[in-house]
C-alpha positions in Angstrom: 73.6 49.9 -49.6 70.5 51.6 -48.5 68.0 49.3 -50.8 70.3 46.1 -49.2 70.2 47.7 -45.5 66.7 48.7 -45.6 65.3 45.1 -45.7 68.0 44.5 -42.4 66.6 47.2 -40.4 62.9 46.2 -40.6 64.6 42.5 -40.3 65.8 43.2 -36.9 62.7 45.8 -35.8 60.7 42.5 -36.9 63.0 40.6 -34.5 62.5 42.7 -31.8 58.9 43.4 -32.3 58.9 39.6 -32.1 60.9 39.1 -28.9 58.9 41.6 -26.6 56.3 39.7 -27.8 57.2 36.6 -26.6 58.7 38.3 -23.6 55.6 39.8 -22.4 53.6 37.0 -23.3 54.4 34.4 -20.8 53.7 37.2 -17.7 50.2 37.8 -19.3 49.4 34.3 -19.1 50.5 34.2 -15.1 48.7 37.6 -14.9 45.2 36.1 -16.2 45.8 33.2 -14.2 46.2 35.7 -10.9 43.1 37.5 -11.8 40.9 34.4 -12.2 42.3 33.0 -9.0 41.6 36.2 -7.6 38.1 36.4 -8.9 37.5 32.9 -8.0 38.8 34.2 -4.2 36.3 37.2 -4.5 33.4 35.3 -5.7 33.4 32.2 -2.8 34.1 34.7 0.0 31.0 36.7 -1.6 28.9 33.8 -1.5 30.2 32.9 1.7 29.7 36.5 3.3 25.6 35.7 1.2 25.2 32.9 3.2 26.3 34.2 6.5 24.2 36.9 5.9 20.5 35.2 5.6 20.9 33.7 9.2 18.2 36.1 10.7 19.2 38.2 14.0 17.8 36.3 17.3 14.9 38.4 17.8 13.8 37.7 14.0 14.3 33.9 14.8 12.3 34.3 17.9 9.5 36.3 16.0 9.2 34.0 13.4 8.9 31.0 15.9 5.9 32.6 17.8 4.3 32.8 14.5 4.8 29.2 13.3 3.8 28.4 16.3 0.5 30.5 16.3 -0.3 28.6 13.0 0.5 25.5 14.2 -1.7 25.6 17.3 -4.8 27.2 14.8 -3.9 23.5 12.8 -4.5 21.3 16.1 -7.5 18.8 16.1 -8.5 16.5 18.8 -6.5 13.6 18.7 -5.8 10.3 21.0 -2.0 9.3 21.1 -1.1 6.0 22.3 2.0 6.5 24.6 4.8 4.2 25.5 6.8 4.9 28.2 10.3 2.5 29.8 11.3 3.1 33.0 15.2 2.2 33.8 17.1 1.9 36.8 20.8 2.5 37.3 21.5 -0.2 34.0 19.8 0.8 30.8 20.0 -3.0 29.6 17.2 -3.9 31.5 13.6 -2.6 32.3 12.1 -2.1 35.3 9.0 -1.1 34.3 6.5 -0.5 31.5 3.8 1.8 31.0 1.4 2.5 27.7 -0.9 5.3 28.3 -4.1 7.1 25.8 -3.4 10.9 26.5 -6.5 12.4 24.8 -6.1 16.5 23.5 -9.4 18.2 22.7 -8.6 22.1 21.6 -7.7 24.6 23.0 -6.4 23.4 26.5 -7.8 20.4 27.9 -5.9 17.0 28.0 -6.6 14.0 30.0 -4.9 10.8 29.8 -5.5 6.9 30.9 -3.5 4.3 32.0 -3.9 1.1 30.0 -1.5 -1.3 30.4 1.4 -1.9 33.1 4.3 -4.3 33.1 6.9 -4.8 35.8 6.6 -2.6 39.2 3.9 -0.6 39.9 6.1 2.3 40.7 6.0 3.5 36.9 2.3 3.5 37.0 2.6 6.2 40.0 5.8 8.2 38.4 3.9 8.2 34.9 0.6 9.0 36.1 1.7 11.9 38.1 3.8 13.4 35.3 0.7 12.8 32.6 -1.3 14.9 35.5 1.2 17.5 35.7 1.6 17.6 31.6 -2.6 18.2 31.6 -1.8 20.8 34.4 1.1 22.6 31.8 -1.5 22.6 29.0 -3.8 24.6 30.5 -1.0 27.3 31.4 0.4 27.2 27.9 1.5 30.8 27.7 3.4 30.1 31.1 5.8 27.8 29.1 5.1 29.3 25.5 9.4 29.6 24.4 8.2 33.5 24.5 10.6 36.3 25.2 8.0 36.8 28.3 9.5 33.1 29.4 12.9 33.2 27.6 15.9 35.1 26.6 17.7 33.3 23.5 21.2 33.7 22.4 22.5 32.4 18.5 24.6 29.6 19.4 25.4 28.0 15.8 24.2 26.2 13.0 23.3 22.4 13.1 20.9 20.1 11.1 18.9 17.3 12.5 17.6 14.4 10.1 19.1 16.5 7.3 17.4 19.6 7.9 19.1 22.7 8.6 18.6 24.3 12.1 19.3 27.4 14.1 20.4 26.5 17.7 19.2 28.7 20.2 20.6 28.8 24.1 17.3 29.2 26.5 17.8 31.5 29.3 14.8 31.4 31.5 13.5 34.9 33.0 12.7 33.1 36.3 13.4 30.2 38.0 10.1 27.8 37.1 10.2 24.0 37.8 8.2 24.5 34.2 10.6 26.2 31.8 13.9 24.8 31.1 17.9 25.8 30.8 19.3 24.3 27.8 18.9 24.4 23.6 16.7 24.3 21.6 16.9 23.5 17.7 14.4 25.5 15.4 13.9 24.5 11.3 15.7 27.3 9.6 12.4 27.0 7.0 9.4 26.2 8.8 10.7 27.6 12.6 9.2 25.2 14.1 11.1 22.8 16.7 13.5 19.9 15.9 14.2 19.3 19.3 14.7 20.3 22.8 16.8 19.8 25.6 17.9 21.0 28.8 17.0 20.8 32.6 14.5 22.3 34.7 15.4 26.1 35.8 14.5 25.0 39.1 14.9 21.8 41.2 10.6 19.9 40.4 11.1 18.8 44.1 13.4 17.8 47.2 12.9 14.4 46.1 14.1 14.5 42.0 17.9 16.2 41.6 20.3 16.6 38.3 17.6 16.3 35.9 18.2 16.4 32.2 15.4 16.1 29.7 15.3 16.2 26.0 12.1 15.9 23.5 11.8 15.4 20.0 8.8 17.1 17.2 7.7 15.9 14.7 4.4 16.0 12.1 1.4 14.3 12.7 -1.5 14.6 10.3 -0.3 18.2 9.4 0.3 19.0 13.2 3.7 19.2 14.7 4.0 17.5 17.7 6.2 15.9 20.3 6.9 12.4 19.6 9.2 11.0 21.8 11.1 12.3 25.0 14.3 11.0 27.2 14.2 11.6 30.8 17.1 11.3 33.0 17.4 11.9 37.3 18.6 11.2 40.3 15.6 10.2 42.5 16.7 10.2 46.1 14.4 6.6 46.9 15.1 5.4 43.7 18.9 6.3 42.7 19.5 6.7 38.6 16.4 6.5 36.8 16.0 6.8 33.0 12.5 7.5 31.6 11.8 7.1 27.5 8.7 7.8 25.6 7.8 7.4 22.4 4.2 7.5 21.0 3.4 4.4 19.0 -0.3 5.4 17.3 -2.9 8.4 17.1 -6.0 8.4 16.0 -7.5 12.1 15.0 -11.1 12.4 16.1 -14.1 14.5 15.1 -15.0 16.2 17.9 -15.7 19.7 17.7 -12.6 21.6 18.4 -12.8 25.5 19.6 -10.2 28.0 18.0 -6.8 29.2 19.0 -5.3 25.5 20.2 -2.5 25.6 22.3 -0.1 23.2 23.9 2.7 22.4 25.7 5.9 21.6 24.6 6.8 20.4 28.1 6.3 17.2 30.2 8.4 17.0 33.6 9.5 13.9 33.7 10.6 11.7 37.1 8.7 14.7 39.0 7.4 14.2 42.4 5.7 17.2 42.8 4.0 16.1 46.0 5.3 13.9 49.0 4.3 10.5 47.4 1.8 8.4 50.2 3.2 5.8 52.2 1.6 2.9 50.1 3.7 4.5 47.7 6.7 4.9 49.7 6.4 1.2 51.2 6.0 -0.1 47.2 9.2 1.8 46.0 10.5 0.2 49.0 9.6 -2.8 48.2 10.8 -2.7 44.5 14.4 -1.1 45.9 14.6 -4.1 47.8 14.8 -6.8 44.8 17.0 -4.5 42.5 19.2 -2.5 44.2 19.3 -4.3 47.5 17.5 -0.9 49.7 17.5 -0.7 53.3 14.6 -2.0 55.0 13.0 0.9 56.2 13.1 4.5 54.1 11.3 8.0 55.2 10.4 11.0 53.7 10.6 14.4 54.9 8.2 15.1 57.9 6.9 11.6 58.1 7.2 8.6 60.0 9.5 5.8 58.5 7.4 3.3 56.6 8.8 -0.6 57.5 8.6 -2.6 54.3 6.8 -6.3 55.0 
């Protein structure tokens, strides 16, 4: 009896061993499966937290910006850049008038530009000649515009790309109401810190004459040097109505003159801005043009002066 039970006990020990085996087997399989998923949940929200974690504070972005910038300006070399600019009226589809300008940059802060070819009305010449003055006039007062926390207050706003390249967006807040410094966003390379693009409007009103002014530039590299390339300009000019102003530069040619250190430049033009009462030549020629496109009252007056009759 005992030699015949003996091989029925370990039988049934056998069969018991076997079952909690196979019982506790299938909740180790869902366990591992938990603790993968689990890991796989620890490690993306660690990478995640990684990622979240190398956008710099606002005052580290804004540091490393004055310093790209500081290297960029010590790159700058005299250079010519052929600019096109399209003036537009209340309808994009057509232009009323054309303008292609040489704006020549010698180091550190001296610009000067001419006027060399004009289609359509006259008017553009005066707009575009007065904003390539007032551009010459920014250049020299660089650290007056410089996106500097002595011009600026920035706020983190999110994280964007432009042309496929990641970018920090950055809210302006300007320390003082300056016709020269702007209330909008800009968008700064989250490698190189240097600007993507820009827009905004003017943190004060350029003049009685230009209202609801929105601007927006693009940078870009030219020979080594980052630039502005192109620009969009829209206002409300009180003679002229809507009024849409594009740029774009077409050609530069990088000279040898003798440059002097520590270049700087502006990142601002002020487009559609009358700065000063235009002349009544001037007034009787936007006059004039009103009078074919939007079908303008024959006589118009600006503030302080005697109405000028159109012919």
């Amino acid at each position: 009896m005992i030699a015949d039970g003996a091989p029925m006990a370990q039988y049934w020990r056998f069969k018991i061993r076997e079952a909690g085996r196979s019982f506790f087997y299938v909740p180790a399989r869902h366990q591992v499966a938990w603790l993968l998923f689990l890991y796989l949940i620890a490690a993306i929200a660690s990478a995640s937290a990684q990622t979240g974690g190398t956008i710099p504070n606002v005052e580290a972005i804004a540091a490393r910006m004055a310093h790209a910038r500081a290297e960029n300006r010590a790159r700058l070399r005299p250079y010519i850049v052929t600019r096109e600019y399209k003036l537009y009226g209340k309808e994009r589809q057509a232009i009323k008038s054309e303008v292609v300008a040489d704006v020549t940059f010698v180091p550190p802060d001296s610009k000067e530009y001419t006027i060399q070819e004009i289609k359509g009305s006259g008017l553009g010449k005066v707009i575009i000649g007065r904003m390539l003055a007032r551009e010459a006039e920014v250049t020299r007062e660089y650290g007056a515009t410089d996106f500097s926390p002595d011009n600026y207050d920035f706020r983190f706003v999110r994280e964007d790309e432009v042309h496929g390249q990641r970018c920090y967006v950055l809210e302006l807040l300007p320390t003082r109401k300056d016709k020269n410094l702007l209330r909008g966003n800009i968008w700064v390379d989250a490698n190189t810190y240097l600007l993507r693009r820009t827009e905004g409007e003017p943190a004060k009103a350029p003049s009685w004459w230009v209202r609801d002014v929105s601007v927006a530039f693009v940078y870009g590299d030219v020979g080594g040097m980052w630039l502005q390339t192109a620009s969009e300009a829209t206002a409300r000019v009180r003679i002229l109505g809507p009024c849409t102003m594009v740029s774009r530069d077409v050609k530069y040619k990088i000279t040898e003159l003798v440059a002097d250190a520590n270049s700087a430049q502006t990142d601002f033009l002020e487009p559609l801005a009358l700065i000063y009462p235009p002349t009544g030549d001037e007034l009787t020629e936007a006059a004039t043009w009103l009078k074919g496109v939007h079908g303008a009252p024959t006589k118009i007056s600006r503030p302080g002066d005697e109405r000028v009759a159109i012919p």
